[in-house]
mmCIF file of the C-alpha atoms, coordinates in Angstrom:
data_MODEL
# 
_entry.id   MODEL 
# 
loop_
_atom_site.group_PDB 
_atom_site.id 
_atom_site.type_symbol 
_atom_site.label_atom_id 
_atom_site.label_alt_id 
_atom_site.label_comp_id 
_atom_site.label_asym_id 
_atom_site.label_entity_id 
_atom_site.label_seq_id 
_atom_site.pdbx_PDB_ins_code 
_atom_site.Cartn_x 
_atom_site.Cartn_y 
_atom_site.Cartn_z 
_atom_site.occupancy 
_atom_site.B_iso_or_equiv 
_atom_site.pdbx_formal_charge 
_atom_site.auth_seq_id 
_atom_site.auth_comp_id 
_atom_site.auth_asym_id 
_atom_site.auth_atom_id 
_atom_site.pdbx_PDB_model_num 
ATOM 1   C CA . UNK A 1 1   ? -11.243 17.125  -3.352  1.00 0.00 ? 1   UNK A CA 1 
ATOM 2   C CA . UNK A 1 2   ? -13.309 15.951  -6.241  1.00 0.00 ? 2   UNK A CA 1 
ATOM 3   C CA . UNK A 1 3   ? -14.811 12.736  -4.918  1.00 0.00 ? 3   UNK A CA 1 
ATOM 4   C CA . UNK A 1 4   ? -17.239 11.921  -7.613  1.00 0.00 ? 4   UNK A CA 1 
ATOM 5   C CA . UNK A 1 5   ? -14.863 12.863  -10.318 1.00 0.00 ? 5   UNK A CA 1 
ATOM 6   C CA . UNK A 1 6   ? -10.708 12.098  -10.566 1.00 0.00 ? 6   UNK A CA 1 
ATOM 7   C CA . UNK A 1 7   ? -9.923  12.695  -7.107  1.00 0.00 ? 7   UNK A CA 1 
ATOM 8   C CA . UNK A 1 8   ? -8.163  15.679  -7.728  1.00 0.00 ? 8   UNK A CA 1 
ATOM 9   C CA . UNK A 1 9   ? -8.811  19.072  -6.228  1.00 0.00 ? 9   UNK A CA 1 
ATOM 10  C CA . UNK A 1 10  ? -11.197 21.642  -7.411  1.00 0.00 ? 10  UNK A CA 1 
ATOM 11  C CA . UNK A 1 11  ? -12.114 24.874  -6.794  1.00 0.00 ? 11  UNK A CA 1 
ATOM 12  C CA . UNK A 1 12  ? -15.575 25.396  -4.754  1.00 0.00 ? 12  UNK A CA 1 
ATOM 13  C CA . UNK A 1 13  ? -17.409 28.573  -2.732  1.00 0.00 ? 13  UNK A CA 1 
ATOM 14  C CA . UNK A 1 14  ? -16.111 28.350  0.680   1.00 0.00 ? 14  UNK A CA 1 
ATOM 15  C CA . UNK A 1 15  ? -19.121 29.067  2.424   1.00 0.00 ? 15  UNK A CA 1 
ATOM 16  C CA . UNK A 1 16  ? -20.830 26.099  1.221   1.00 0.00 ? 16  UNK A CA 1 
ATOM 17  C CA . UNK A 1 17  ? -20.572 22.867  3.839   1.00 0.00 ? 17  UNK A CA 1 
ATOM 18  C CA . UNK A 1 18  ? -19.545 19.785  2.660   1.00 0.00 ? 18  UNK A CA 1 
ATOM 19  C CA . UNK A 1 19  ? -18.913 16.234  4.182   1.00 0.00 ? 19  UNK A CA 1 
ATOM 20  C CA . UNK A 1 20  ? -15.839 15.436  4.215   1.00 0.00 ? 20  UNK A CA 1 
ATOM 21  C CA . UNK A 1 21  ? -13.318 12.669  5.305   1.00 0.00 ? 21  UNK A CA 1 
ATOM 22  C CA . UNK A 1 22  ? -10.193 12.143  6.810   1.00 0.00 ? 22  UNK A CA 1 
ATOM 23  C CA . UNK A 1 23  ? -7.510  9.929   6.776   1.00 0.00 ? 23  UNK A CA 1 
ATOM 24  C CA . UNK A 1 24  ? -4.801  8.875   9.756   1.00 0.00 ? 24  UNK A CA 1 
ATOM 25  C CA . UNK A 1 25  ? -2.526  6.157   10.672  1.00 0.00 ? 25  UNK A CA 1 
ATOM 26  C CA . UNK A 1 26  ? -4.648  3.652   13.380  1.00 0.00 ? 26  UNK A CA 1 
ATOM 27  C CA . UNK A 1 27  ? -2.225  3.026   15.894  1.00 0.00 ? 27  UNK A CA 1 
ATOM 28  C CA . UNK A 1 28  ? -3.239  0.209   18.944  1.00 0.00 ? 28  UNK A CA 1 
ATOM 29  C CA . UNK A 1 29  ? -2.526  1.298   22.248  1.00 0.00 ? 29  UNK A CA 1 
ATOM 30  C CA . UNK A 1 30  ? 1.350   1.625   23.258  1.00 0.00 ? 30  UNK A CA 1 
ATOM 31  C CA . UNK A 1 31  ? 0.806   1.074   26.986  1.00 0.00 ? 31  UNK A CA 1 
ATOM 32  C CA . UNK A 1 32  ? -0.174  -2.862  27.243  1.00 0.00 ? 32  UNK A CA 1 
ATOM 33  C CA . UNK A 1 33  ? -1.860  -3.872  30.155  1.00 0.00 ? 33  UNK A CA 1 
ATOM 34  C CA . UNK A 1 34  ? 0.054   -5.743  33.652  1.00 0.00 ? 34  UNK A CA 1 
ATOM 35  C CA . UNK A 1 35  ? 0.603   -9.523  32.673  1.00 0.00 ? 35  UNK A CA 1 
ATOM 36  C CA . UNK A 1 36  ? -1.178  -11.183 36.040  1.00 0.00 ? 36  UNK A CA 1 
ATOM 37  C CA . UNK A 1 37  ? -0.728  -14.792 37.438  1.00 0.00 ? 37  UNK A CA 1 
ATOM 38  C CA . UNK A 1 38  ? -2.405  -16.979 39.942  1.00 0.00 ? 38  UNK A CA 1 
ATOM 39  C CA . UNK A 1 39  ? -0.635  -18.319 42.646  1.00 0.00 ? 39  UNK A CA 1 
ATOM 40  C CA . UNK A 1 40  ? -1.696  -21.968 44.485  1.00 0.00 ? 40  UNK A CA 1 
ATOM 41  C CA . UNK A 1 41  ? -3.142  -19.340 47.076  1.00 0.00 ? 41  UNK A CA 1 
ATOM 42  C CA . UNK A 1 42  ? -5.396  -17.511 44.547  1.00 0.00 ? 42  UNK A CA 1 
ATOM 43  C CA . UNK A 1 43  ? -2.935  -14.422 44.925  1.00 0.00 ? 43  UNK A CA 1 
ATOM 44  C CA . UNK A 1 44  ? -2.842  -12.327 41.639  1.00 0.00 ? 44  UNK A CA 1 
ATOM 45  C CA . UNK A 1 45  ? 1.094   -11.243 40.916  1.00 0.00 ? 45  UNK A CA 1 
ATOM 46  C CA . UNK A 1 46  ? 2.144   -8.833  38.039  1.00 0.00 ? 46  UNK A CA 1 
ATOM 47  C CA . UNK A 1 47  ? 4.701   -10.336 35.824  1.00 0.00 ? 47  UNK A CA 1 
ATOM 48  C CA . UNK A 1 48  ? 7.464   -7.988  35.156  1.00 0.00 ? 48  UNK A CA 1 
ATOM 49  C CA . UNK A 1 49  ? 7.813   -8.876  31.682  1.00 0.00 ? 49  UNK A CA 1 
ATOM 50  C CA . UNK A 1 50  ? 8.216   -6.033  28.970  1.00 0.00 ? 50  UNK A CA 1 
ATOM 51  C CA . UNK A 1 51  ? 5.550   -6.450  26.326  1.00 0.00 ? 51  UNK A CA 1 
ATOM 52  C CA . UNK A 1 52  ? 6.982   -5.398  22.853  1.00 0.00 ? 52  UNK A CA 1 
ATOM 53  C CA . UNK A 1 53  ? 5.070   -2.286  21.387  1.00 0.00 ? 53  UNK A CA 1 
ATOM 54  C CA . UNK A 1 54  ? 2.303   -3.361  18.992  1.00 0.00 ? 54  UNK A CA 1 
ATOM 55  C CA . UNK A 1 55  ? 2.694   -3.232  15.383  1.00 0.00 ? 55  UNK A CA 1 
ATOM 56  C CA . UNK A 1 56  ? 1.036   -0.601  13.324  1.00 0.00 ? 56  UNK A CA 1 
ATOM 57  C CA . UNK A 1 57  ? -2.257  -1.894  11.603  1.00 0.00 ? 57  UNK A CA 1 
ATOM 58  C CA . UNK A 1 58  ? -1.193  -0.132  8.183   1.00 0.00 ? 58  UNK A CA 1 
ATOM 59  C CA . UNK A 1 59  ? 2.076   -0.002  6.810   1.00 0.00 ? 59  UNK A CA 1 
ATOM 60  C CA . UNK A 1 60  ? 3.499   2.766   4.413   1.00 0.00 ? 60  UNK A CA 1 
ATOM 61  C CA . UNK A 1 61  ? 3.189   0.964   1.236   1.00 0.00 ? 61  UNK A CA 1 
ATOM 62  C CA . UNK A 1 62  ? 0.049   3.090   0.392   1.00 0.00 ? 62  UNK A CA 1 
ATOM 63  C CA . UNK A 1 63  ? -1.582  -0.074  -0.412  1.00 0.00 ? 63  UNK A CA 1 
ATOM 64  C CA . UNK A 1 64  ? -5.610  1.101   -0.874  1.00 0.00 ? 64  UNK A CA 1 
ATOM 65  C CA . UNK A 1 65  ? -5.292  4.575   0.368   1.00 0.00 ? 65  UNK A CA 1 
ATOM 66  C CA . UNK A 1 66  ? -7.417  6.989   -1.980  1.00 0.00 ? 66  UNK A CA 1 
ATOM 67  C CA . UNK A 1 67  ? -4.871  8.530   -4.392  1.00 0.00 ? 67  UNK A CA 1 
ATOM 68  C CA . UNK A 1 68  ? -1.017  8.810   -4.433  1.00 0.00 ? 68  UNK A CA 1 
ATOM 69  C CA . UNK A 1 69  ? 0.623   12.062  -6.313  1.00 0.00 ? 69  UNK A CA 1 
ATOM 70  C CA . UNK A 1 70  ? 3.881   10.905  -7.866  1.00 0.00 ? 70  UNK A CA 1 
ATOM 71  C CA . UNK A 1 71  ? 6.475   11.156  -7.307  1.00 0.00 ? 71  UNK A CA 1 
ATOM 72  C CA . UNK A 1 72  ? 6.493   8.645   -4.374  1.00 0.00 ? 72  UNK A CA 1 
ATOM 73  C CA . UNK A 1 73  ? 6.964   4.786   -4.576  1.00 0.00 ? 73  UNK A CA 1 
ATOM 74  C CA . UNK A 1 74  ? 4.467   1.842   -3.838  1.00 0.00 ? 74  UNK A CA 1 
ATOM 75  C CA . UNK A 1 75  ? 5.241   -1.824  -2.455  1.00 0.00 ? 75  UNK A CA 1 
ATOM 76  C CA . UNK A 1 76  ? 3.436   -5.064  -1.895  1.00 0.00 ? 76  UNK A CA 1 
ATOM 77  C CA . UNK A 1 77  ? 1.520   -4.814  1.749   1.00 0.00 ? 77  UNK A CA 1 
ATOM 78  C CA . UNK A 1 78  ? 4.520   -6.435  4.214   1.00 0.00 ? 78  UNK A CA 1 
ATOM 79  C CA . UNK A 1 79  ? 7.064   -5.982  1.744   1.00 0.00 ? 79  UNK A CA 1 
ATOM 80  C CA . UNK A 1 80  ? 10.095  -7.103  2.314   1.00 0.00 ? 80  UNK A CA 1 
ATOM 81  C CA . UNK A 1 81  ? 7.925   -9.849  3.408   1.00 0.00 ? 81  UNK A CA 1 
ATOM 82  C CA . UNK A 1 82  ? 5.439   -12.190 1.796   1.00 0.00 ? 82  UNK A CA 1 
ATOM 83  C CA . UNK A 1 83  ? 2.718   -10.172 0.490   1.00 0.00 ? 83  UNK A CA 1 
ATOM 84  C CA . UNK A 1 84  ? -0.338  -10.611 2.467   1.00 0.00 ? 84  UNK A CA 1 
ATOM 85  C CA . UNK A 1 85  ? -3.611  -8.393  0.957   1.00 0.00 ? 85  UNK A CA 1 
ATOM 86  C CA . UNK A 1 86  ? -4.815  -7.842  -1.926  1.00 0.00 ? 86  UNK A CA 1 
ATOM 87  C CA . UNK A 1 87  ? -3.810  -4.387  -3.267  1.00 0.00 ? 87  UNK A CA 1 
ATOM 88  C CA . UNK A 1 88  ? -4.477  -1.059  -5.264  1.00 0.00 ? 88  UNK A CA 1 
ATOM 89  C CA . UNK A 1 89  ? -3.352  1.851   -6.010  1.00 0.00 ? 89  UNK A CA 1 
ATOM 90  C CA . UNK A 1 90  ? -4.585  5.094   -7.922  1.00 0.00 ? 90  UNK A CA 1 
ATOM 91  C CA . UNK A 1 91  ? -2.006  6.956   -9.154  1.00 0.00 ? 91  UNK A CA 1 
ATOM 92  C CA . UNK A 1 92  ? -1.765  10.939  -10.038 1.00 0.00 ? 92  UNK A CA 1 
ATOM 93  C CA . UNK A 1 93  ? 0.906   13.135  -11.515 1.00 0.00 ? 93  UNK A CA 1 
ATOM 94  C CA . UNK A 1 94  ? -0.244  16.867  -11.540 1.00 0.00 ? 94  UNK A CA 1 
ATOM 95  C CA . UNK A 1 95  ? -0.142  19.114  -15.399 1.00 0.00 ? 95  UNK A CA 1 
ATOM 96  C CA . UNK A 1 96  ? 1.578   17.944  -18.385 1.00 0.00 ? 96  UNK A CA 1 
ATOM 97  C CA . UNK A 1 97  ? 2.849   14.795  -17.236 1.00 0.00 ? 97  UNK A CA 1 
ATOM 98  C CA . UNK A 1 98  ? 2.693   10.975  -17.622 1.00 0.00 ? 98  UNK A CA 1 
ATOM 99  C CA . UNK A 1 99  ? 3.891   8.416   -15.111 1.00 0.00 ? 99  UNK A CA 1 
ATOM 100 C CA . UNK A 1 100 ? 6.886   6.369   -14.925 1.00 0.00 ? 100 UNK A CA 1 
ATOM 101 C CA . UNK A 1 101 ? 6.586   3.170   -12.951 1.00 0.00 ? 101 UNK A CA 1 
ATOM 102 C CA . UNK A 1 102 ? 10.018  1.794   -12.526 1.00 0.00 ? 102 UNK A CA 1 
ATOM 103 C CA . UNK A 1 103 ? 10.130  -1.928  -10.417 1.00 0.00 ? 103 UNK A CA 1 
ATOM 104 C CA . UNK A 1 104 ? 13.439  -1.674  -8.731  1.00 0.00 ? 104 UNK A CA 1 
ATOM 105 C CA . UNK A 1 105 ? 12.587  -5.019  -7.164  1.00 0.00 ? 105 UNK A CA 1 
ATOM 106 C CA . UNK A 1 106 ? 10.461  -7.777  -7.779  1.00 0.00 ? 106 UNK A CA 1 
ATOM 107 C CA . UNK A 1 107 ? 10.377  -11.453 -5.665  1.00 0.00 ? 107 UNK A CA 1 
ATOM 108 C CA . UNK A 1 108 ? 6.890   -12.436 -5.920  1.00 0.00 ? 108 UNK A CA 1 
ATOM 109 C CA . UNK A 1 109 ? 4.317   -14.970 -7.441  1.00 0.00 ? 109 UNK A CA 1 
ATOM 110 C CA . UNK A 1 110 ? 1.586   -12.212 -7.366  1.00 0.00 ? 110 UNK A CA 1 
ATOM 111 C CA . UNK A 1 111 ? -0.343  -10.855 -10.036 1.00 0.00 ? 111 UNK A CA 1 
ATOM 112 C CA . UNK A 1 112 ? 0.058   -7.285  -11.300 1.00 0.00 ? 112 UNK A CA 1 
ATOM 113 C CA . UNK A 1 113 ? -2.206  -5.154  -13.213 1.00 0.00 ? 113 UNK A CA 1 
ATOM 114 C CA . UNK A 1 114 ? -1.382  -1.285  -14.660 1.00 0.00 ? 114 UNK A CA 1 
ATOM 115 C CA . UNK A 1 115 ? -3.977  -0.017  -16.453 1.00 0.00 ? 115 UNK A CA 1 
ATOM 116 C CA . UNK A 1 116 ? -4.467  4.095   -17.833 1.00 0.00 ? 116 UNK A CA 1 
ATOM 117 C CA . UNK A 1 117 ? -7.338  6.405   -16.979 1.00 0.00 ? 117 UNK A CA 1 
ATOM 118 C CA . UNK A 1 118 ? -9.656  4.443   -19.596 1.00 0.00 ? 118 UNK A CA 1 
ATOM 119 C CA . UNK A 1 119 ? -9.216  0.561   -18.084 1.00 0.00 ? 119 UNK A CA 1 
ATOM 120 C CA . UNK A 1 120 ? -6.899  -0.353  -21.113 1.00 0.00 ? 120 UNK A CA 1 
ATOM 121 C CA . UNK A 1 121 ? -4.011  -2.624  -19.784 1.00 0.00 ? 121 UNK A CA 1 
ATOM 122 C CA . UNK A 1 122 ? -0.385  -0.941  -19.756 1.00 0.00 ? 122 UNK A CA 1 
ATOM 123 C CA . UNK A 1 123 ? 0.878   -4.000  -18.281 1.00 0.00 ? 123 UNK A CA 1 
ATOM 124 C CA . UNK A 1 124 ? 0.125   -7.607  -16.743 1.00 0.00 ? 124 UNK A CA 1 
ATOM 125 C CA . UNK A 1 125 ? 3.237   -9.450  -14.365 1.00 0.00 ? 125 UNK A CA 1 
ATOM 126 C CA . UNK A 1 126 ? 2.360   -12.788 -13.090 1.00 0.00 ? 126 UNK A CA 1 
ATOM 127 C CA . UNK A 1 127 ? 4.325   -15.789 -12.861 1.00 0.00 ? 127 UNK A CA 1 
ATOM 128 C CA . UNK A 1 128 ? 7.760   -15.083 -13.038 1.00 0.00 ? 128 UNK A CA 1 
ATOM 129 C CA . UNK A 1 129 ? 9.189   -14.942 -9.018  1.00 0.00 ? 129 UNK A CA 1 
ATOM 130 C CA . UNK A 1 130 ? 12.392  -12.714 -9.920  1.00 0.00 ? 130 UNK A CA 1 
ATOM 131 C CA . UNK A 1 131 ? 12.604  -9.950  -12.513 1.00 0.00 ? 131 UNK A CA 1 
ATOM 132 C CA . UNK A 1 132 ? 15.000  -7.622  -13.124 1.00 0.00 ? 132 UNK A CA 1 
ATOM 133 C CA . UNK A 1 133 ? 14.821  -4.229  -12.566 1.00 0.00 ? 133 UNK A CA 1 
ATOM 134 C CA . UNK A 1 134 ? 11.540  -2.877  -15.599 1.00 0.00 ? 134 UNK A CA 1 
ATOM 135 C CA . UNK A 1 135 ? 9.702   0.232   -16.120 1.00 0.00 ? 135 UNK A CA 1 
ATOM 136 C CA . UNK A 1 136 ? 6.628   0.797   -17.151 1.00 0.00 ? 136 UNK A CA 1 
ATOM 137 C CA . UNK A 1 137 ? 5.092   4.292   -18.494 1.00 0.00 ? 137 UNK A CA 1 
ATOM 138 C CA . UNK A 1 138 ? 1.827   5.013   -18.795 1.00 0.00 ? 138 UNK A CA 1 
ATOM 139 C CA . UNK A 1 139 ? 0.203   7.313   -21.750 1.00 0.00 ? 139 UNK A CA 1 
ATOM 140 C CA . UNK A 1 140 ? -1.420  9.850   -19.552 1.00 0.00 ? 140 UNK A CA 1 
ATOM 141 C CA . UNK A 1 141 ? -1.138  11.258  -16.256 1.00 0.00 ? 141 UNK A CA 1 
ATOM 142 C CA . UNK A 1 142 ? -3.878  8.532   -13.985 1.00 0.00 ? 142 UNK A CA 1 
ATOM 143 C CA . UNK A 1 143 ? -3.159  5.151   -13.449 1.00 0.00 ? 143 UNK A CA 1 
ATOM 144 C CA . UNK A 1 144 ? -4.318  2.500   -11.621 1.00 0.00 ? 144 UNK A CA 1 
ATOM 145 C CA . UNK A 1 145 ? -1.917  -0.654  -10.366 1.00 0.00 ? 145 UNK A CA 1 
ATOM 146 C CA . UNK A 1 146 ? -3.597  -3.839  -8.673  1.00 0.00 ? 146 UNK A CA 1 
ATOM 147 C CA . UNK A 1 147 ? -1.452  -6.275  -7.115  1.00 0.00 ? 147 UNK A CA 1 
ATOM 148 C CA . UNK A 1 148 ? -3.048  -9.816  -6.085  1.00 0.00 ? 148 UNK A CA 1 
ATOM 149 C CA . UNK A 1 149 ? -1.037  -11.743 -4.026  1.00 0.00 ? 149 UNK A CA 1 
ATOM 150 C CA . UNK A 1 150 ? -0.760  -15.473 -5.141  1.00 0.00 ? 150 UNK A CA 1 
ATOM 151 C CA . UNK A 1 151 ? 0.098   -18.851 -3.385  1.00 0.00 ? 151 UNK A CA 1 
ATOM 152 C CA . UNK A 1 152 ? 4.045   -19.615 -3.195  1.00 0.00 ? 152 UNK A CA 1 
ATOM 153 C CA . UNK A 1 153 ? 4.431   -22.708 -6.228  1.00 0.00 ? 153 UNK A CA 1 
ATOM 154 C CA . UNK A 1 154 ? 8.271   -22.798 -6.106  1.00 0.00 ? 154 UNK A CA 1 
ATOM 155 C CA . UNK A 1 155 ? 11.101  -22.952 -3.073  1.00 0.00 ? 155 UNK A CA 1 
ATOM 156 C CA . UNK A 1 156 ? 11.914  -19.063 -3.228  1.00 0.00 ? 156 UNK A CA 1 
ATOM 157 C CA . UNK A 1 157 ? 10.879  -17.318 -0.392  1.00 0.00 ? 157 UNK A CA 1 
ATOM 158 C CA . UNK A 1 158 ? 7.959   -14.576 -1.665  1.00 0.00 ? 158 UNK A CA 1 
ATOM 159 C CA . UNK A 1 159 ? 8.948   -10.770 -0.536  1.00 0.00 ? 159 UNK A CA 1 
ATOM 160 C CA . UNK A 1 160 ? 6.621   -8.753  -2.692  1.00 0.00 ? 160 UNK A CA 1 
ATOM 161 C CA . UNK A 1 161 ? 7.500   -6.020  -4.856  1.00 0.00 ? 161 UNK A CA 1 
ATOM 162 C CA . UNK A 1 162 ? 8.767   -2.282  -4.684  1.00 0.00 ? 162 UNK A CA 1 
ATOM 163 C CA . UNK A 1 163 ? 8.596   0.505   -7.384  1.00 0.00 ? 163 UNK A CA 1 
ATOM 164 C CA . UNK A 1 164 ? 9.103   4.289   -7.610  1.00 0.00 ? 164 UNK A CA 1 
ATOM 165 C CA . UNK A 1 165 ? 6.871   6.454   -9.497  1.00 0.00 ? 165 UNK A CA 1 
ATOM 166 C CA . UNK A 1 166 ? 7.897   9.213   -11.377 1.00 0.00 ? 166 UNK A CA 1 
ATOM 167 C CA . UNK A 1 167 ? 6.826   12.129  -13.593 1.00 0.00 ? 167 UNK A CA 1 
ATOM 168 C CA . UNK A 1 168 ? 7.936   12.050  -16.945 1.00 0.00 ? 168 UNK A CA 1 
# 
């Protein structure tokens, strides 16, 4: 993968060696450890509760993750609940296409940015909670989307945002 450039793959001798990095899920341990108790006698008992499994410390929104090939989707970090990290996404569609960002869902006071492989804006959304279902289509085939969460100002309950992204 071309770090220093787009991000996308080129071609390179094989026998050179290369850093490299890798990506994977970071999962806490699944096997929690015996609840103990004291006793008045000082006697240590195991507690026979069941522990829940612990969450995952990502979830699949691809919220920061190095580059996302379309077609695929993105969502707020949480979503369906309230969005709780700041966001971004750098988005891909391989040959002749450009990229169709269609918001099937929107219940949020956070900010949104789309801009197009340059930095010029495609598209701002801030400030109204509930939208209807919009697209948005960028020029070329890069894009990046920032999403910002804000503080709740009315009584609706803030669940983020989800969208699909599409080659066009």
């Amino acid at each position: 993968m071309d770090v220093k450039g787009d991000g996308l793959w080129s071609q390179e001798d094989c026998s050179q060696k290369f850093e490299y990095l890798c990506k994977s899920l970071i999962i806490t341990d699944p096997t929690p450890a015996p609840l103990t108790t004291k006793t008045p006698g000082n006697l240590e008992i195991e507690s026979a509760k069941e522990s829940k499994l612990p969450e995952n410390l990502l979830d699949a929104s691809n919220c920061n993750s190095t580059l996302l090939l379309a077609p695929d989707s993105i969502f707020s970090f949480g979503y369906p609940n309230a969005p709780s990290s700041y966001c971004t996404w750098q988005i891909r569609a391989l040959g002749p296409y450009r990229l169709g960002i269609y918001f099937n869902f929107w219940a949020t006071y956070g900010a949104l940015n789309i801009s197009d492989q340059y930095g010029n804006n495609i598209g701002s959304f801030s400030g109204t909670y509930n939208r209807t279902p919009f697209p948005r289509y960028t020029p070329f085939n890069i894009a990046t989307v920032t999403f910002e969460p804000r503080p709740k100002t009315g009584s609706e309950e803030d669940k983020g945002f989800h969208a699909e992204v599409l080659m066009i």
